[in-house]
PDB file with one MODEL, atoms N, CA, C and O in Angstrom:
MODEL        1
ATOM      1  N   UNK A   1      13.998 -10.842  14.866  1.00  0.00           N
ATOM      2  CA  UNK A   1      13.062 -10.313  15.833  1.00  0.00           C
ATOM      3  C   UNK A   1      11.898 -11.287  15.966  1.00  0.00           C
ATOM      4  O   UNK A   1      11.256 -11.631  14.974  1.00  0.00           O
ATOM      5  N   UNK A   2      11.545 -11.864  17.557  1.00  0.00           N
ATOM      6  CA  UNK A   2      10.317 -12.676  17.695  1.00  0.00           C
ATOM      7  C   UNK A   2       9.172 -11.853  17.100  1.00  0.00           C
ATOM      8  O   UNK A   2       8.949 -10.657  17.287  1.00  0.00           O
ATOM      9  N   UNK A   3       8.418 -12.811  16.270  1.00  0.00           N
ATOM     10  CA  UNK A   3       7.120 -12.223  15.940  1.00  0.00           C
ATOM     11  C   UNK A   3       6.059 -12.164  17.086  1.00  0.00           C
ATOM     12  O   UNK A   3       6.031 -13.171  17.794  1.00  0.00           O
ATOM     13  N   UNK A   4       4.783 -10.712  17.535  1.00  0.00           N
ATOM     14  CA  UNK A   4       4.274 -10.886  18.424  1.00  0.00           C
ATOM     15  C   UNK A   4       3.233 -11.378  18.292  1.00  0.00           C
ATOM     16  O   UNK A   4       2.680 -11.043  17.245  1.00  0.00           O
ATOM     17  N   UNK A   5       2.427 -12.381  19.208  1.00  0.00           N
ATOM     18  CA  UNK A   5       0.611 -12.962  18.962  1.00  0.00           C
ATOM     19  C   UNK A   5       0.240 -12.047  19.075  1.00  0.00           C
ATOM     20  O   UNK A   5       0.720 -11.091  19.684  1.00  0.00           O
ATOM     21  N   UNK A   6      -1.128 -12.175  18.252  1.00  0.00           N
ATOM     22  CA  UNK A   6      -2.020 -11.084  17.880  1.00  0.00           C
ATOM     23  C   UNK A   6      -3.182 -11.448  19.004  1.00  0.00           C
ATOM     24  O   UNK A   6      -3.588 -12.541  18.610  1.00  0.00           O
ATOM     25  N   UNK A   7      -3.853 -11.143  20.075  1.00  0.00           N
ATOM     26  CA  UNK A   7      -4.790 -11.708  20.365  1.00  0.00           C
ATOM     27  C   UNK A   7      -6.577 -11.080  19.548  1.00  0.00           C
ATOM     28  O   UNK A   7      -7.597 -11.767  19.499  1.00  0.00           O
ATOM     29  N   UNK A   8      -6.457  -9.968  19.144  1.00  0.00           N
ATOM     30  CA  UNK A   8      -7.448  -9.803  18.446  1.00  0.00           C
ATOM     31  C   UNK A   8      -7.219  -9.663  16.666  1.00  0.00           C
ATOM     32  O   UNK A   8      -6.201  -9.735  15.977  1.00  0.00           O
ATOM     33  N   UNK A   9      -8.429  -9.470  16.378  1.00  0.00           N
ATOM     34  CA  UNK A   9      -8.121  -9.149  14.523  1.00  0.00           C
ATOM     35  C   UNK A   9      -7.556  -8.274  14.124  1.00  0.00           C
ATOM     36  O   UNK A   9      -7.858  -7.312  14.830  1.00  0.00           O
ATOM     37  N   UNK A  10      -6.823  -7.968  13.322  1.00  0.00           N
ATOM     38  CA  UNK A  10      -6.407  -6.646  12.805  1.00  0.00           C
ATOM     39  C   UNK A  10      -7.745  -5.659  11.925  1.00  0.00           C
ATOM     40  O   UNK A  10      -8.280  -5.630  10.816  1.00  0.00           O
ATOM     41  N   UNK A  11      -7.789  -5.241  12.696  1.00  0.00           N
ATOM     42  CA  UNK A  11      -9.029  -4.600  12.239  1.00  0.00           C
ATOM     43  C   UNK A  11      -8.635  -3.545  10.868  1.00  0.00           C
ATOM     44  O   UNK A  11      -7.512  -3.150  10.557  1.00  0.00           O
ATOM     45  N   UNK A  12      -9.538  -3.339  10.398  1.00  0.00           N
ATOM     46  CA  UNK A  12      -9.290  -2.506   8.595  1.00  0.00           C
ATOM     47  C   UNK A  12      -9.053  -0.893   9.680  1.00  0.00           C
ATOM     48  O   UNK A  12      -9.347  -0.478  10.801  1.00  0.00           O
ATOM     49  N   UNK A  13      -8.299  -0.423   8.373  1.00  0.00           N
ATOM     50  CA  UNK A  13      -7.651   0.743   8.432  1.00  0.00           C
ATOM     51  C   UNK A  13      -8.607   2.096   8.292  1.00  0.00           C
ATOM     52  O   UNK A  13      -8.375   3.243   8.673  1.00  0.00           O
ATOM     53  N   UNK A  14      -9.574   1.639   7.722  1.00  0.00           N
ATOM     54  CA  UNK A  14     -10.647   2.075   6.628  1.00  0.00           C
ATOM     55  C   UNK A  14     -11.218   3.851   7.666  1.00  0.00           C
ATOM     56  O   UNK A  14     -11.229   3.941   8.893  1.00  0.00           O
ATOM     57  N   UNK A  15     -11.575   4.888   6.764  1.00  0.00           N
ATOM     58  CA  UNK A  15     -11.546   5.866   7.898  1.00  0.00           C
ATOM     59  C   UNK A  15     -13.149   6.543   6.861  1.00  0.00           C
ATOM     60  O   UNK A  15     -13.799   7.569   7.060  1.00  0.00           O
ATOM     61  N   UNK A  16     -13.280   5.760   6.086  1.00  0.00           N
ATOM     62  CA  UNK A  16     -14.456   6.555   5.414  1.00  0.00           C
ATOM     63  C   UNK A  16     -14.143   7.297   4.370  1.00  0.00           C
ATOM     64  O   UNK A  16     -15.319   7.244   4.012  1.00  0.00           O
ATOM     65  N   UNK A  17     -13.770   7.784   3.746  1.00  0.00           N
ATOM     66  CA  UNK A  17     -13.197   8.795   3.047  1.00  0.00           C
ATOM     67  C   UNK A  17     -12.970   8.216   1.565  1.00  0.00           C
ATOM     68  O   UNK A  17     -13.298   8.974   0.653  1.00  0.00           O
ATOM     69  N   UNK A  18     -12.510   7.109   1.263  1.00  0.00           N
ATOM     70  CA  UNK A  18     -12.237   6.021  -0.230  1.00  0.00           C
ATOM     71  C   UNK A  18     -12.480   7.279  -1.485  1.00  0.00           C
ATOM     72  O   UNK A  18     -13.478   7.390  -2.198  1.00  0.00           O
ATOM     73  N   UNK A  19     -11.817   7.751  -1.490  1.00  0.00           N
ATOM     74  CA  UNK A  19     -11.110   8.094  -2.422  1.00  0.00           C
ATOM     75  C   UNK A  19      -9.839   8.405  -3.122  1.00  0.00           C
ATOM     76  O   UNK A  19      -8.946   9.006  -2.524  1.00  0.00           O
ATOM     77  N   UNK A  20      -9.723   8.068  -4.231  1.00  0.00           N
ATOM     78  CA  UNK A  20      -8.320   7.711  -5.004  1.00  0.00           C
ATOM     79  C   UNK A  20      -7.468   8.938  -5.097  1.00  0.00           C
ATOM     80  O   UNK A  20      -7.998   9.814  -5.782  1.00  0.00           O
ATOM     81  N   UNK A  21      -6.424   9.217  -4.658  1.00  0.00           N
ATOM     82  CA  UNK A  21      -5.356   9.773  -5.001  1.00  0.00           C
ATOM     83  C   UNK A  21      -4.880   9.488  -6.607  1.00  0.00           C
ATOM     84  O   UNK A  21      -5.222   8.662  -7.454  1.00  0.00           O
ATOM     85  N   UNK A  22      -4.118  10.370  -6.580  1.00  0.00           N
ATOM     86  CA  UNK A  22      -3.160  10.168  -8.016  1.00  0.00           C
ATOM     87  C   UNK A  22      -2.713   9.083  -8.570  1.00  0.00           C
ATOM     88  O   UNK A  22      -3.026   8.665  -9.684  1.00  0.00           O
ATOM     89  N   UNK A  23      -1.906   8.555  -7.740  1.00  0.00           N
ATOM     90  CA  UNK A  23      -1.439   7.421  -7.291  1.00  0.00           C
ATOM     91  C   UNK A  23      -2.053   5.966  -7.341  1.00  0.00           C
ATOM     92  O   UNK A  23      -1.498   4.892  -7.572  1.00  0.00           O
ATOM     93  N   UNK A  24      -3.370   6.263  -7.054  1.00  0.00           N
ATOM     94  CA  UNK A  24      -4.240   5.010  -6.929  1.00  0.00           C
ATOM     95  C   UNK A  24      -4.460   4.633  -5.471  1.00  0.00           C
ATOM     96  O   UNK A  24      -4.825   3.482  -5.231  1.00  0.00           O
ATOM     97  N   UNK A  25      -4.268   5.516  -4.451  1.00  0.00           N
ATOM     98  CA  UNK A  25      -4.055   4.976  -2.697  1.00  0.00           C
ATOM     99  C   UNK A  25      -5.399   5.340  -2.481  1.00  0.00           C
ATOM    100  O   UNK A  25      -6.025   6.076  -3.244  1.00  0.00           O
ATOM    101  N   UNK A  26      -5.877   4.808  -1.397  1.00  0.00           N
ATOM    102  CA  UNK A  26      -6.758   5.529  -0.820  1.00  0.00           C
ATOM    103  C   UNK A  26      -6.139   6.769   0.217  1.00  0.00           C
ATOM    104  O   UNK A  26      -5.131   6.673   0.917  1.00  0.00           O
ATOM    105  N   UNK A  27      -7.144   8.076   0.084  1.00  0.00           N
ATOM    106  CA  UNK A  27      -6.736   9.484   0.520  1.00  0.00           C
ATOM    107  C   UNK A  27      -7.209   9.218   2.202  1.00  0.00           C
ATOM    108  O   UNK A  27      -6.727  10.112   2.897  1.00  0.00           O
ATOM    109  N   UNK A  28      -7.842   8.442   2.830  1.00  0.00           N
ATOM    110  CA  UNK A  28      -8.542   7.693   3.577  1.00  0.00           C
ATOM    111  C   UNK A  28      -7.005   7.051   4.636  1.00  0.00           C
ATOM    112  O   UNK A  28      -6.280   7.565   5.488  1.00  0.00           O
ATOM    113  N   UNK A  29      -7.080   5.921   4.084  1.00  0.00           N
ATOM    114  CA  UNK A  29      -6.357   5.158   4.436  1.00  0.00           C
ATOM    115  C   UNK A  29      -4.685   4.645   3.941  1.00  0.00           C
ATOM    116  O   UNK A  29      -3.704   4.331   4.616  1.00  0.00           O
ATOM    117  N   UNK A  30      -4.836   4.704   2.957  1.00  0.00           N
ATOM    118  CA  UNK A  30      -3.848   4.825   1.712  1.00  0.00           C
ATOM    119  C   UNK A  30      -3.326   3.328   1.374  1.00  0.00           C
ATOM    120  O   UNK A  30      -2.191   2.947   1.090  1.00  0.00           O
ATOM    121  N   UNK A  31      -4.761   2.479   1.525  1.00  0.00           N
ATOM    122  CA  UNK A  31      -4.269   1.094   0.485  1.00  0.00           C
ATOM    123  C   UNK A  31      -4.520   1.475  -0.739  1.00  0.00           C
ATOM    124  O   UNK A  31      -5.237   2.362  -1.202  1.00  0.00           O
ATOM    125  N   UNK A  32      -3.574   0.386  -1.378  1.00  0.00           N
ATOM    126  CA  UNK A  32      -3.902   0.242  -2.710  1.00  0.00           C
ATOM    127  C   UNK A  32      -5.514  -0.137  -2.861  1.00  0.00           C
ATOM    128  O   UNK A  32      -6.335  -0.260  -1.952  1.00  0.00           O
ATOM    129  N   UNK A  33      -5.818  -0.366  -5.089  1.00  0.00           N
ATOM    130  CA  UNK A  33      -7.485  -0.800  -4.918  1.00  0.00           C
ATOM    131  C   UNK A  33      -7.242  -2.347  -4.688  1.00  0.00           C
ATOM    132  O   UNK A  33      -8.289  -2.852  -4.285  1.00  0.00           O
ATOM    133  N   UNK A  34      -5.748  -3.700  -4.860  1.00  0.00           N
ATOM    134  CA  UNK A  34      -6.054  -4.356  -4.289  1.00  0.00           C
ATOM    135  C   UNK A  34      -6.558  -5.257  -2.913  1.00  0.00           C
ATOM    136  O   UNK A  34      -7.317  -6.194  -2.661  1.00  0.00           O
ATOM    137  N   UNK A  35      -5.551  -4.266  -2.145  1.00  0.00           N
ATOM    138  CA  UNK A  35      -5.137  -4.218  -0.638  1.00  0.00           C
ATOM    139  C   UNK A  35      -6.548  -4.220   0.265  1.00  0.00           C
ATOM    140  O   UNK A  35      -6.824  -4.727   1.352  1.00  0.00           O
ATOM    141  N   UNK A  36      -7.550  -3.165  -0.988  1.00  0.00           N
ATOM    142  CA  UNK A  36      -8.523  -2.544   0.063  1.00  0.00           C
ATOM    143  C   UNK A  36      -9.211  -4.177  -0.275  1.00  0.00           C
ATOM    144  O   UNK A  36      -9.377  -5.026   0.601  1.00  0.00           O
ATOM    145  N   UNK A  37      -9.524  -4.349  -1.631  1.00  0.00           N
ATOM    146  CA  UNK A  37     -10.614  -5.731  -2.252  1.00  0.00           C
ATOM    147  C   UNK A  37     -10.314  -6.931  -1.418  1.00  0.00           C
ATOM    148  O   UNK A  37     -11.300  -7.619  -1.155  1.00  0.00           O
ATOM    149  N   UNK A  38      -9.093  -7.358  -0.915  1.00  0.00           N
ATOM    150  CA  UNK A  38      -8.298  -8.307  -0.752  1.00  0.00           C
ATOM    151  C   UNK A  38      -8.432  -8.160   0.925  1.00  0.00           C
ATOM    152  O   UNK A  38      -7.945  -9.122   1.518  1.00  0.00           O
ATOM    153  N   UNK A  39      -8.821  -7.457   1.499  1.00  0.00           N
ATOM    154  CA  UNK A  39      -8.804  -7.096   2.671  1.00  0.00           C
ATOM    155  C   UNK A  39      -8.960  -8.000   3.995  1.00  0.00           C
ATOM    156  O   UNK A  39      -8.304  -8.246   5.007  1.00  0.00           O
ATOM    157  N   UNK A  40     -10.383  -8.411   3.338  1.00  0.00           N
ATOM    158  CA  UNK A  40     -11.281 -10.062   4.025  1.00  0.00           C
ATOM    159  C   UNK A  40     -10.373 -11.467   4.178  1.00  0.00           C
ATOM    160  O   UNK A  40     -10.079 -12.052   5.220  1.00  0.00           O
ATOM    161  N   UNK A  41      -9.941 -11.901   2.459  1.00  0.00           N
ATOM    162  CA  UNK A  41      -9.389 -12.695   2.447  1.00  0.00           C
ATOM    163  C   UNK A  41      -8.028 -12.711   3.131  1.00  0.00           C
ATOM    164  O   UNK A  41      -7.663 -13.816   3.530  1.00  0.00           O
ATOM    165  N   UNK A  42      -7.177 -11.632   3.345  1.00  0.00           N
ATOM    166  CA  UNK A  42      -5.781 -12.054   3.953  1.00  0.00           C
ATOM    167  C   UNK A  42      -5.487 -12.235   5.254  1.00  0.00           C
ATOM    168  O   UNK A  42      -6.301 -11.900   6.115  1.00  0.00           O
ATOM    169  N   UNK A  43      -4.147 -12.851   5.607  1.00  0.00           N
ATOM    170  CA  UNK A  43      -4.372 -13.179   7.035  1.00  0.00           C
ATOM    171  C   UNK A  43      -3.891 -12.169   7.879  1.00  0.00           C
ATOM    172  O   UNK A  43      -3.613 -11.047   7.458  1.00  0.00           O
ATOM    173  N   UNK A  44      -3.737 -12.645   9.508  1.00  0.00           N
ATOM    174  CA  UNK A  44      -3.166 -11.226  10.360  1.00  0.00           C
ATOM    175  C   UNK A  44      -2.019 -10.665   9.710  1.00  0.00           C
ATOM    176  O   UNK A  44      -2.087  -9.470   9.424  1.00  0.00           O
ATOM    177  N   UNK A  45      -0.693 -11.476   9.345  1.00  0.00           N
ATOM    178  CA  UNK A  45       0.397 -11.206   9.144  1.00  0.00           C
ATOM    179  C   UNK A  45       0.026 -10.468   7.597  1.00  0.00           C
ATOM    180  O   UNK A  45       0.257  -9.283   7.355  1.00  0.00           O
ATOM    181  N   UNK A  46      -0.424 -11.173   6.892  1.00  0.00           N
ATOM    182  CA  UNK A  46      -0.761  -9.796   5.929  1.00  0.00           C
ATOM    183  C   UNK A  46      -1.222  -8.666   6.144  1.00  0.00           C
ATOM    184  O   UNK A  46      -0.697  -7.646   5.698  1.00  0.00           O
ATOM    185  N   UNK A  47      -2.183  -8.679   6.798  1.00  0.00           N
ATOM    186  CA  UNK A  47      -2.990  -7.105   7.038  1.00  0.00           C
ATOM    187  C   UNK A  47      -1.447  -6.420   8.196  1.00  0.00           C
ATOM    188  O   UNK A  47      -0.946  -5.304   8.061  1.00  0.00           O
ATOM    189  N   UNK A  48      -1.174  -7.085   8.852  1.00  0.00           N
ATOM    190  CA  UNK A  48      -0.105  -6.078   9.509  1.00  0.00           C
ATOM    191  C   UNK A  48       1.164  -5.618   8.756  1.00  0.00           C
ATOM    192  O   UNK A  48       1.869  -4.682   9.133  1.00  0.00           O
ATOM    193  N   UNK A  49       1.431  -6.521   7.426  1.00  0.00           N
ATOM    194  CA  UNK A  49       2.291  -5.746   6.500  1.00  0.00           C
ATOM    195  C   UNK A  49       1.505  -4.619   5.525  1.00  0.00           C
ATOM    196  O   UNK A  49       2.208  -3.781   4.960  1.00  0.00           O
ATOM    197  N   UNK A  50       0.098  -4.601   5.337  1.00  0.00           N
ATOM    198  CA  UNK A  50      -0.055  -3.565   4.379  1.00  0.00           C
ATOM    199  C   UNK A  50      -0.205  -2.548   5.124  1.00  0.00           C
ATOM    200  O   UNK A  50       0.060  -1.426   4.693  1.00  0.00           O
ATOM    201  N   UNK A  51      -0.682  -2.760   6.445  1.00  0.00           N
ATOM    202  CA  UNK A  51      -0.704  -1.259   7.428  1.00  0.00           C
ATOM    203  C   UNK A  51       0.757  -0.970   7.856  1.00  0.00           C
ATOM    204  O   UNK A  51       1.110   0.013   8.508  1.00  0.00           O
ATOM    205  N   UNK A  52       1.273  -1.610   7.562  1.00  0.00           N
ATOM    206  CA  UNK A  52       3.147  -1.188   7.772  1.00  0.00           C
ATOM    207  C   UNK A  52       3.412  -0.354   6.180  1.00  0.00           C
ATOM    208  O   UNK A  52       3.907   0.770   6.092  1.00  0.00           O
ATOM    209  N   UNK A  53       3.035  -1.054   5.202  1.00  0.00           N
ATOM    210  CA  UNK A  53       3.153   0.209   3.633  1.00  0.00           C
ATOM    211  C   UNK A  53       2.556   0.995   4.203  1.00  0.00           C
ATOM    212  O   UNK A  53       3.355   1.764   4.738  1.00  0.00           O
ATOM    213  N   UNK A  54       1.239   1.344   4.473  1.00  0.00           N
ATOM    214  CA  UNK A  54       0.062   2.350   4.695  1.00  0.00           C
ATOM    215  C   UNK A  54       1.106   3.741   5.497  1.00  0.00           C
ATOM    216  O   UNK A  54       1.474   4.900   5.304  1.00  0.00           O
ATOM    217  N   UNK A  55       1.192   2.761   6.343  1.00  0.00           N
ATOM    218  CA  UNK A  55       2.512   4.213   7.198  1.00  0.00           C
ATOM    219  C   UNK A  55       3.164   4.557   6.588  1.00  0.00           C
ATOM    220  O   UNK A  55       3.274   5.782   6.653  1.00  0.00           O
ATOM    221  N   UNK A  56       4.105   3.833   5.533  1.00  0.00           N
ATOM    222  CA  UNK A  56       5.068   4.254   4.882  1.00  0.00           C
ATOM    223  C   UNK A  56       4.664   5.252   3.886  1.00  0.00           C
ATOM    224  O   UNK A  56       5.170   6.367   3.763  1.00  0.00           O
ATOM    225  N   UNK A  57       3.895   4.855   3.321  1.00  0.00           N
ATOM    226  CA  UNK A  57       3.198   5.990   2.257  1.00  0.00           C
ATOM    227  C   UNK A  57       2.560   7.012   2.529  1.00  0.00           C
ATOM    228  O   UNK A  57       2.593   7.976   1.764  1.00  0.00           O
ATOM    229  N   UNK A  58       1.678   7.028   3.938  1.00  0.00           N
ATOM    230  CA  UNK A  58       1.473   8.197   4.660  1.00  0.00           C
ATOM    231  C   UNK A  58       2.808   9.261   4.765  1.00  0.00           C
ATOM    232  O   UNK A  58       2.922  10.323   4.153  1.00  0.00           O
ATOM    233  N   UNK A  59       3.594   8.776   5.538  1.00  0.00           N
ATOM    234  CA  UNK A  59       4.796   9.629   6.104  1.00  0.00           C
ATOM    235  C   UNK A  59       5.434  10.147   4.409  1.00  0.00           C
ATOM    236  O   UNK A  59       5.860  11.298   4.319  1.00  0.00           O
ATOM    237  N   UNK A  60       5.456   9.289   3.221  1.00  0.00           N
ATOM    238  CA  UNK A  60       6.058   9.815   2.289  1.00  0.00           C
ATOM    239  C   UNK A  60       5.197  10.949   1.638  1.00  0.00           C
ATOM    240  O   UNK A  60       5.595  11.892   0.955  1.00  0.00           O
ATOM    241  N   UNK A  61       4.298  10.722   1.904  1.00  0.00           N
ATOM    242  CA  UNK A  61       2.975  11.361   1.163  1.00  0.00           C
ATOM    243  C   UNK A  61       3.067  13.072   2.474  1.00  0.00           C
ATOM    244  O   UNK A  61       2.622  14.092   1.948  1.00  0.00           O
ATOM    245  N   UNK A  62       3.529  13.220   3.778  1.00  0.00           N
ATOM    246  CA  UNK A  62       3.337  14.484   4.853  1.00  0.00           C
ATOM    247  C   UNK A  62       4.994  14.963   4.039  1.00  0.00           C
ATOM    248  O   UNK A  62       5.282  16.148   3.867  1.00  0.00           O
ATOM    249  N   UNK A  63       5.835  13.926   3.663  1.00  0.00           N
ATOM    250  CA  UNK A  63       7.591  15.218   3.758  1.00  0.00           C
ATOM    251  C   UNK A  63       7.147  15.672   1.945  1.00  0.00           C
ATOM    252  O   UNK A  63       7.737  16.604   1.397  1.00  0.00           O
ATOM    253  N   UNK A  64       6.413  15.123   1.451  1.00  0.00           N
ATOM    254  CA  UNK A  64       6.429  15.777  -0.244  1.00  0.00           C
ATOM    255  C   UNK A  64       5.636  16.633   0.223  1.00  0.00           C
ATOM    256  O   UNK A  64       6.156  17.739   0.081  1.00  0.00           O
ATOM    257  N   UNK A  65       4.455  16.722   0.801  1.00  0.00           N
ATOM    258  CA  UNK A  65       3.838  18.224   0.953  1.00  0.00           C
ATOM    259  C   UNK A  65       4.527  19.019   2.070  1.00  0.00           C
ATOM    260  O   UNK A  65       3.719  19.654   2.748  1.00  0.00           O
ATOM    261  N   UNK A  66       5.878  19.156   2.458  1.00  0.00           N
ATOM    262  CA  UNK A  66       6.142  19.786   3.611  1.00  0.00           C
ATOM    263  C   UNK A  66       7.031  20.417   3.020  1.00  0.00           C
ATOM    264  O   UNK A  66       7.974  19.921   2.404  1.00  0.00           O
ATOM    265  N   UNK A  67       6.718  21.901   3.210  1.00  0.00           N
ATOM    266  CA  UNK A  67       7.326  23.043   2.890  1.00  0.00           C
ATOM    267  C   UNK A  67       9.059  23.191   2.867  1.00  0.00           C
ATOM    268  O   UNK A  67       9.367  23.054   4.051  1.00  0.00           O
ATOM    269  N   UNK A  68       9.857  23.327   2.364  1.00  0.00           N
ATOM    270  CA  UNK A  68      10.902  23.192   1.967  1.00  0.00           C
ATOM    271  C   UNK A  68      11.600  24.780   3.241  1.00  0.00           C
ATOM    272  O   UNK A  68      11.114  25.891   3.030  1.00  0.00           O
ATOM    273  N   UNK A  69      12.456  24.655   4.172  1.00  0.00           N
ATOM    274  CA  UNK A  69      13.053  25.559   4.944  1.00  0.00           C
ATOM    275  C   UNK A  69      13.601  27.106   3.725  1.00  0.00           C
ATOM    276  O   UNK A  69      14.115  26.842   2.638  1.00  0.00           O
ATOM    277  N   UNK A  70      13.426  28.232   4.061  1.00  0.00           N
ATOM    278  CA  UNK A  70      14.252  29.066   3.283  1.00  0.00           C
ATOM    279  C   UNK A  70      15.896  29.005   3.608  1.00  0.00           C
ATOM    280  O   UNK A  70      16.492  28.881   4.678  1.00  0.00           O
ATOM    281  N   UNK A  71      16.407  29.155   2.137  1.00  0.00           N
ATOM    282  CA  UNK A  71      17.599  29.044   2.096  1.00  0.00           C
ATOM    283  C   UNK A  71      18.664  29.758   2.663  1.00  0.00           C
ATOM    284  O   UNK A  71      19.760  29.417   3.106  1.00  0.00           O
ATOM    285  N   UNK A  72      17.772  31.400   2.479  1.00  0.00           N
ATOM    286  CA  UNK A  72      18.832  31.994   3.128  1.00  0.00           C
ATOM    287  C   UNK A  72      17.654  32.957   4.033  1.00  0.00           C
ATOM    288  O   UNK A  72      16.966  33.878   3.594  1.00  0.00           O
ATOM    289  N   UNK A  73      17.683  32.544   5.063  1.00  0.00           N
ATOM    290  CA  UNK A  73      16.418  33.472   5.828  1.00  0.00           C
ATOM    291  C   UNK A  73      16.577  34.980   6.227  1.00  0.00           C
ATOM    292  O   UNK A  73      17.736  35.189   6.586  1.00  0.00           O
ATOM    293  N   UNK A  74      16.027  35.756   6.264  1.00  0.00           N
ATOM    294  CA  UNK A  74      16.533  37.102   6.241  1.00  0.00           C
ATOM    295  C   UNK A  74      16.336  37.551   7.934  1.00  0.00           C
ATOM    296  O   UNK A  74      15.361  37.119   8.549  1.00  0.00           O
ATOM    297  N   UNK A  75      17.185  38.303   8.497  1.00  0.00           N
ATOM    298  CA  UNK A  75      17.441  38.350   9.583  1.00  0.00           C
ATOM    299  C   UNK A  75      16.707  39.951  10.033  1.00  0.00           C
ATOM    300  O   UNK A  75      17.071  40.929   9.380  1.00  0.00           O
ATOM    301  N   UNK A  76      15.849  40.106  10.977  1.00  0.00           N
ATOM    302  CA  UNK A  76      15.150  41.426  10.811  1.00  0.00           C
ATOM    303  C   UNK A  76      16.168  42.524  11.599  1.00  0.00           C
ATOM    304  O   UNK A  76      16.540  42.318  12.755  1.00  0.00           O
ATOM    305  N   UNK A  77      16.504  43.522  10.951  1.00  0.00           N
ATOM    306  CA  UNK A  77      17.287  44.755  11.519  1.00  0.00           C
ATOM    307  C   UNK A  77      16.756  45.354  12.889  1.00  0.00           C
ATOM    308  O   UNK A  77      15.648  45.758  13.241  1.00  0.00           O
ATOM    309  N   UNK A  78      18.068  45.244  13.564  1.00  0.00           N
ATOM    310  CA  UNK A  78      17.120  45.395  15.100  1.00  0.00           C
ATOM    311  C   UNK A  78      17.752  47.512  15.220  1.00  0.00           C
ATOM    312  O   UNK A  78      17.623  48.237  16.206  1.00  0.00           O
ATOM    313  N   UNK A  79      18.146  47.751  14.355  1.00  0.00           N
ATOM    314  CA  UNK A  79      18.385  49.481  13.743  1.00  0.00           C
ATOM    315  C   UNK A  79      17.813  50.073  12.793  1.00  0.00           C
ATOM    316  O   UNK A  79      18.104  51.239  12.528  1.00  0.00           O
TER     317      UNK A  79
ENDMDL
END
């Protein structure tokens, strides 16, 4: 897949919030504590792979808190 030009910066993810999960993510954004430190120094193509984890760990982080379907659902008596 062609890689696309970036014409502006990848701007930080950052939403205010910096605080640590269990995990060590930010609850915020969900970098790691290097990702967030390291932030300045890396280039576009870096910052667009840690906001590619960031999603990933978001979306893993919404199906572990998402309620599990009932197994056997009970059907309401229409008698």
């Amino acid at each position: 897949m062609a890689e696309q030009l970036e014409f502006f910066p990848v701007a930080s993810p950052c939403r205010g919030i910096c605080q640590s999960d269990e995990r060590g993510f930010c609850r915020g954004c969900m970098r790691s504590r290097d990702e967030r430190f390291n932030w300045q120094k890396m280039s576009d193509a870096e910052k667009q792979n840690v906001l590619r984890l960031c999603r990933q760990r978001f979306l893993r982080k919404i199906r572990a808190n998402k309620p599990l379907p009932a197994e056997d659902p009970q059907q309401p008596s229409l008698f």
